[in-house]
N, C-alpha and C positions, 0 to 999 in steps of 0.2 A: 634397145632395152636398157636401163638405169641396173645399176652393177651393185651389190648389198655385198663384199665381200665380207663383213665383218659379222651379217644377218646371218650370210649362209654358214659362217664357220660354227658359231656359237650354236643354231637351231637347228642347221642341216636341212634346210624346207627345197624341196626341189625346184629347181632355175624354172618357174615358169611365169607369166605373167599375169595373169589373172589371182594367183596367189597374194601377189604384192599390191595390184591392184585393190583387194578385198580388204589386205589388211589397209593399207592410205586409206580407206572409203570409213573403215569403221575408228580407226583411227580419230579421223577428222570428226564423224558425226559424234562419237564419242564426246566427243571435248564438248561440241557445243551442246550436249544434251546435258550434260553436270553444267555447263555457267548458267542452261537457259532452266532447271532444276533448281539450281540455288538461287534468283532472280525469282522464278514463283514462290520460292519461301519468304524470300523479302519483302516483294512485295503482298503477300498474307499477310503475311505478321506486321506490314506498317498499317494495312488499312484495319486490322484489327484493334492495336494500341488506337489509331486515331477514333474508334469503334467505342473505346471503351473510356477512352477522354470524352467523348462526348455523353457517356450516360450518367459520368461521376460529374460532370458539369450539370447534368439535371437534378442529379439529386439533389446536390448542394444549394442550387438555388430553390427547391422544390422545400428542402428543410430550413431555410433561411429566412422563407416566409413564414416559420415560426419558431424563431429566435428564442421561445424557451424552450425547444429541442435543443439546442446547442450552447445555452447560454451558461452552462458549467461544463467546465475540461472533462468532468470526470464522466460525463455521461455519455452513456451508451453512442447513441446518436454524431457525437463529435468524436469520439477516439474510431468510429468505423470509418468516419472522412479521412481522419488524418492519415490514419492505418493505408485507408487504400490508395492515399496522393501518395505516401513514401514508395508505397509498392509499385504505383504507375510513374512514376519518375525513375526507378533505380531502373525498369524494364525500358524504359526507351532510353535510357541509359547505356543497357547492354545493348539493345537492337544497335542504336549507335556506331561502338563499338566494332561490329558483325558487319552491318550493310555498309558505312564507312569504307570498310578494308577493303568489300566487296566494287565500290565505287572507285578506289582509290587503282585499283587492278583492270577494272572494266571498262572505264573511261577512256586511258592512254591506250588500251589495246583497239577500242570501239577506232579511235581518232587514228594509230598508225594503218588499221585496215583499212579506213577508207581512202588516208593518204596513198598506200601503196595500190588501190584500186583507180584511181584517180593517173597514178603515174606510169600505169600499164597503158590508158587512155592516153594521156597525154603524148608519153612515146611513141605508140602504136602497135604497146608489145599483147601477147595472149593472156588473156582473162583469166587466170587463176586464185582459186579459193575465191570463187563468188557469195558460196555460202557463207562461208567463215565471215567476208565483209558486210553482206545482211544480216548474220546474226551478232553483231557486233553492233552495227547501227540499232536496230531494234533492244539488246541491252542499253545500251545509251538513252533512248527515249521512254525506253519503260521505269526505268533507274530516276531520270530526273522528274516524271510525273508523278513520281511516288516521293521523293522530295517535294517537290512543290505541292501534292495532294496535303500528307501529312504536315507543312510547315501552316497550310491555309486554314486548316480543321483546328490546328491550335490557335492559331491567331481569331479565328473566326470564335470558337468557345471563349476567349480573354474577354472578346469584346462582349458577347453576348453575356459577362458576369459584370463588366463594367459598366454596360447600361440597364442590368435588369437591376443592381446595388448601390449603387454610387448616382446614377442618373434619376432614376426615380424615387422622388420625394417622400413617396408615399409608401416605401418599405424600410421600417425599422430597422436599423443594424443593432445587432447588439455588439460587443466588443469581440467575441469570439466569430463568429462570420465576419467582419472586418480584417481581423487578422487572418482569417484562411482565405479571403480571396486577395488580398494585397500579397500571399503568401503564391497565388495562384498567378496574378498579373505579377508579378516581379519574377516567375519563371523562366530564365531564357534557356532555349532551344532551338538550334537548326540543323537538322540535315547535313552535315559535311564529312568528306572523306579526310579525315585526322587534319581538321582545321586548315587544310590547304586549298580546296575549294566547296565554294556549297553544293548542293545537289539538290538544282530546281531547272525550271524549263530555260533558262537564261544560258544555262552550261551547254544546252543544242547549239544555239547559235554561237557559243563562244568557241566551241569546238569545230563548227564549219567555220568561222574567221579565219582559225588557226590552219585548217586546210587547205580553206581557199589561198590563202597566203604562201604557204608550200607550193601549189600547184601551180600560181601565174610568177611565181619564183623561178619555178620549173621549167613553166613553159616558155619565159625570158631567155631563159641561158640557151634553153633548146633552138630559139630560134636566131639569138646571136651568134651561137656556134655554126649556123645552117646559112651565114649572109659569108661569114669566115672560108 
């Protein structure tokens, strides 16, 4: 039995096993129920913002087809675009921010679990924290789908303003729509955890690269040591 003498002194819990057992079990599932809790917040709130770029992209092209809705600043109609692109920029702004930090933590820990689940395999030791390594995997891929979801929904709206305004002939601009979608397509935005890496489906594979390369590292030395 595993010896807590610092557990028992401070909490007094009686030497038994199943005690410590319950607490490790709730422990462990604990932790992954708050990362896999703040991961469904994230990813809400990304497919929502991309939810709602996509209805302000309607509109604007919807009132654009009639350019004397918007063709003075001071009217109704063009201060509630503006109003609401400052509002939807400063909010993926903050998501940013949030999910970033949240990438920035969940990434390196997704990549050391599966390295250390990999290197139990490879030596031929006991399988430990198996959950902890799939729920580690599974933030990782739900993480960069939600990068690559929301990076695609803005690029895919840009385009869809650049060919329904600029591409066809047959729709007036006035000067105020011109400068709110030039305002729209010179947007930039991606997905990254504090500008050190992006966060899109490319980061899966980059992170098995980085494993696989650990592990036939691994498995080299293991087996030069074993000819030794």
């Amino acid at each position: 039995m595993v010896n807590f003498p610092v557990f028992h002194t401070f909490w007094e819990i009686i030497d038994e096993d199943w005690i410590f057992r319950i607490i490790w079990w709730l422990n462990n599932w604990f932790a992954i129920l708050s990362y896999t809790f703040l991961l469904s917040i994230i990813v809400i709130f990304g497919v929502e913002l991309s939810g709602l770029f996509q209805k302000l992209k309607h509109i604007f092209l919807t009132r654009s087809q009639f350019c004397k809705a918007l063709d003075t600043q001071g009217s109704p109609e063009y201060r509630d675009i503006v109003t609401n692109l400052e509002i939807l920029i400063d909010c993926y702004d903050i998501y940013l921010e949030i999910a970033g930090t949240y990438a920035l933590i969940s990434v390196p820990s997704a990549v050391i679990a599966l390295g250390q689940f990999l290197h139990q395999f490879v030596t031929g030791g006991e399988f430990q924290l198996m959950s902890h390594c799939i729920a580690c995997v599974l933030w990782l891929y739900n993480i960069a789908n939600v990068g690559e979801y929301m990076q695609a929904e803005l690029q895919g709206g840009k385009d869809d303003i650049r060919n329904a305004l600029f591409m066809d002939q047959r729709v007036p601009l006035c000067e105020n729509c011109r400068e709110l979608a030039n305002w729209i397509l010179g947007w930039k935005w991606r997905f990254t955890a504090w500008n050190i890496f992006v966060v899109q489906r490319s980061l899966i594979l980059g992170c098995l690269e980085t494993v696989m390369t650990y592990v036939i590292f691994l498995f080299q030395l293991k087996s030069s040591e074993g000819k030794n």
